[in-house]
C-alpha positions as CSV (number, residue, x, y, z in Angstrom):
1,X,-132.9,-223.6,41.5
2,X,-129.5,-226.0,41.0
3,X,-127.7,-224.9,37.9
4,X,-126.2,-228.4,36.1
5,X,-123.0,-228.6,34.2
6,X,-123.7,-229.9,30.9
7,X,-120.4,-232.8,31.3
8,X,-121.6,-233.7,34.6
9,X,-123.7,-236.7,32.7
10,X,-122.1,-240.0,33.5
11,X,-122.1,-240.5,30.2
12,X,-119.4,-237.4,29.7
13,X,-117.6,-238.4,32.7
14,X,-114.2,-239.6,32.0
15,X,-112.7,-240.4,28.3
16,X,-115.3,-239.0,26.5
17,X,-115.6,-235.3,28.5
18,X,-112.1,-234.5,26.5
19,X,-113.4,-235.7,23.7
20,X,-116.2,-233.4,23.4
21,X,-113.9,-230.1,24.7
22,X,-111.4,-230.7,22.0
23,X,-114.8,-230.9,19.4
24,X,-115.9,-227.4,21.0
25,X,-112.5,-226.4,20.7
26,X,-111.5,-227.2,17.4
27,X,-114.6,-227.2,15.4
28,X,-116.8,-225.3,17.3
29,X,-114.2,-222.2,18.0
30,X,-115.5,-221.7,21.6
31,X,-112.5,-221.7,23.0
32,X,-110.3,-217.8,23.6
33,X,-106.8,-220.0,22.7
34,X,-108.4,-220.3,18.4
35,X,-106.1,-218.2,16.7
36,X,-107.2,-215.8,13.7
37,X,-110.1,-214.9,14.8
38,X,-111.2,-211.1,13.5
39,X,-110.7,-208.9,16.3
40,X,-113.6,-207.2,17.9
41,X,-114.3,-203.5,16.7
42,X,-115.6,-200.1,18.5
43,X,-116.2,-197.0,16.4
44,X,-117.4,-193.8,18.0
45,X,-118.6,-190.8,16.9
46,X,-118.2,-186.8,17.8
47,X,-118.2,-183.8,16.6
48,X,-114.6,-183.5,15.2
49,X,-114.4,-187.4,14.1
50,X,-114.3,-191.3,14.3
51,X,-112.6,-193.0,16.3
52,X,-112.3,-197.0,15.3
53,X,-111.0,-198.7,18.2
54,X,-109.7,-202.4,17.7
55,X,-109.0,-205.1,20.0
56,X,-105.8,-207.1,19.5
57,X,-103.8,-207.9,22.5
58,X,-100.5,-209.3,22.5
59,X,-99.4,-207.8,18.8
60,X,-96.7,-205.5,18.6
61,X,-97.3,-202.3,16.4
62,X,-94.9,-203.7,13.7
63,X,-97.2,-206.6,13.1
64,X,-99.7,-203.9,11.8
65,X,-100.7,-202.5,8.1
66,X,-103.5,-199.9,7.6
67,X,-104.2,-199.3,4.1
68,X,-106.5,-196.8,2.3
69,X,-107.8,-197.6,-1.3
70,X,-110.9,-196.0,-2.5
71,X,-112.4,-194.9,0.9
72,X,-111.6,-198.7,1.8
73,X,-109.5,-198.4,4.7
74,X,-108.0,-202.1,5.6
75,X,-106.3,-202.9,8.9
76,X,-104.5,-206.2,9.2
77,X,-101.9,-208.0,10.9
78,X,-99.6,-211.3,11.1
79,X,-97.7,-212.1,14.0
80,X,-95.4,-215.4,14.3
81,X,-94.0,-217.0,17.9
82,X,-91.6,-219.7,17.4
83,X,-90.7,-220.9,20.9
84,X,-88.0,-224.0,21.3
85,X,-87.0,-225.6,24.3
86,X,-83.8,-227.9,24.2
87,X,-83.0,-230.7,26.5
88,X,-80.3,-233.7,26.3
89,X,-83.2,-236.2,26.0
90,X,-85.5,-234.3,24.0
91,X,-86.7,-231.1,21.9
92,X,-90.1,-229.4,22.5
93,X,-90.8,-226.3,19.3
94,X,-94.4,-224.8,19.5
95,X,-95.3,-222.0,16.5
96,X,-98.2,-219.8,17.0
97,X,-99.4,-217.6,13.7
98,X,-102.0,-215.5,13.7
99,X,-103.5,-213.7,11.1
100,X,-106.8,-211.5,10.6
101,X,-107.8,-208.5,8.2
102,X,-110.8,-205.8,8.5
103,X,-111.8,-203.4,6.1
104,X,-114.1,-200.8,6.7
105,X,-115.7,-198.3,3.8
106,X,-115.4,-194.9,4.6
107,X,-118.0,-192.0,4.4
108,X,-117.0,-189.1,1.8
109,X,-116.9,-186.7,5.0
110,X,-113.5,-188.3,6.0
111,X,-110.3,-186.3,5.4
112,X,-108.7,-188.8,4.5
113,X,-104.6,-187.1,4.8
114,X,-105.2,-186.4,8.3
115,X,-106.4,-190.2,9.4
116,X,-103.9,-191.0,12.5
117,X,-103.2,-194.5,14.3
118,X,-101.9,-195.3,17.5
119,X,-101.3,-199.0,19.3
120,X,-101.2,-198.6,22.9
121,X,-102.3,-201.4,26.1
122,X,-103.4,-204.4,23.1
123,X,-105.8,-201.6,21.2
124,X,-105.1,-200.1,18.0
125,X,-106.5,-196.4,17.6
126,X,-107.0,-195.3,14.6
127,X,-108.7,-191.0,14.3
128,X,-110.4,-190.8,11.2
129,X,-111.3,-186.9,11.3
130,X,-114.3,-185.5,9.6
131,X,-113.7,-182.6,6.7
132,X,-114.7,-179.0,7.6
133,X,-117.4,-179.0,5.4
134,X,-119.2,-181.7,7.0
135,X,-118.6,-180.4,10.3
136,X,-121.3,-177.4,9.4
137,X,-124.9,-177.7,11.0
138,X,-127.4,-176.8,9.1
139,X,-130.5,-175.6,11.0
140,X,-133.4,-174.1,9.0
141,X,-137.0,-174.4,8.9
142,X,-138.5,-175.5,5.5
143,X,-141.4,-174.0,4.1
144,X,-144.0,-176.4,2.3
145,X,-145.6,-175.2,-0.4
């Protein structure tokens, strides 16, 4: 079996190949370079707690705010590169923003003062212990009457 590149029509040959890739690019946000795109999101659970693990390389910890209203607990960011390259014969400035926000509603069996965050290697950690109380397994046979 050949597998066959979808540009490799004559037809997508040449002037209209980049045409098409800026399309994907632009409108169809296929392409890893779209900024402000929502970060991808693990959460895990064990015995003692959650752990919400979230994927945003290249951010500094500073670019971060984690807020908690109402068992909503919101985590977003904004980061700004302003890069300028100077020449006699001419001036090249590219800017790069980013922005994103996630919020995530909290079970009741959350302590909520003891939540902890850490940014370390492009992930930001955040431990979102469970209360004492919900930590308690109940195992009992029920009767049916």
């Amino acid at each position: 079996m050949n597998l066959i590149r979808f540009n490799q029509h004559p037809v997508f040959n040449g002037m209209f190949s980049d045409l098409f890739d800026d399309f994907d690019k632009n409108f169809m946000f296929r392409n890893n370079e779209v900024k402000g795109l929502v970060p991808s999101v693990n959460i895990r659970e064990n015995d003692d707690n959650f752990l919400l693990e979230l994927a945003a390389p290249g951010m500094q910890k500073e670019d971060f705010t984690i807020r908690l209203n109402n068992n909503v607990l919101t985590v977003s960011a904004e980061s700004k590169v302003e890069d300028e390259e100077k020449t006699e014969k001419f001036t090249r400035r590219e800017f790069s923003y980013g922005t994103f926000s996630r919020s995530f509603s909290l079970p009741k069996s959350i302590d909520l003062e003891k939540i902890k965050a850490d940014y370390n290697n492009g992930i930001l950690a955040l431990t979102l212990p469970k209360r004492e109380e919900s930590k308690a397994v109940i195992d009992r046979e029920i009767a049916i009457s």
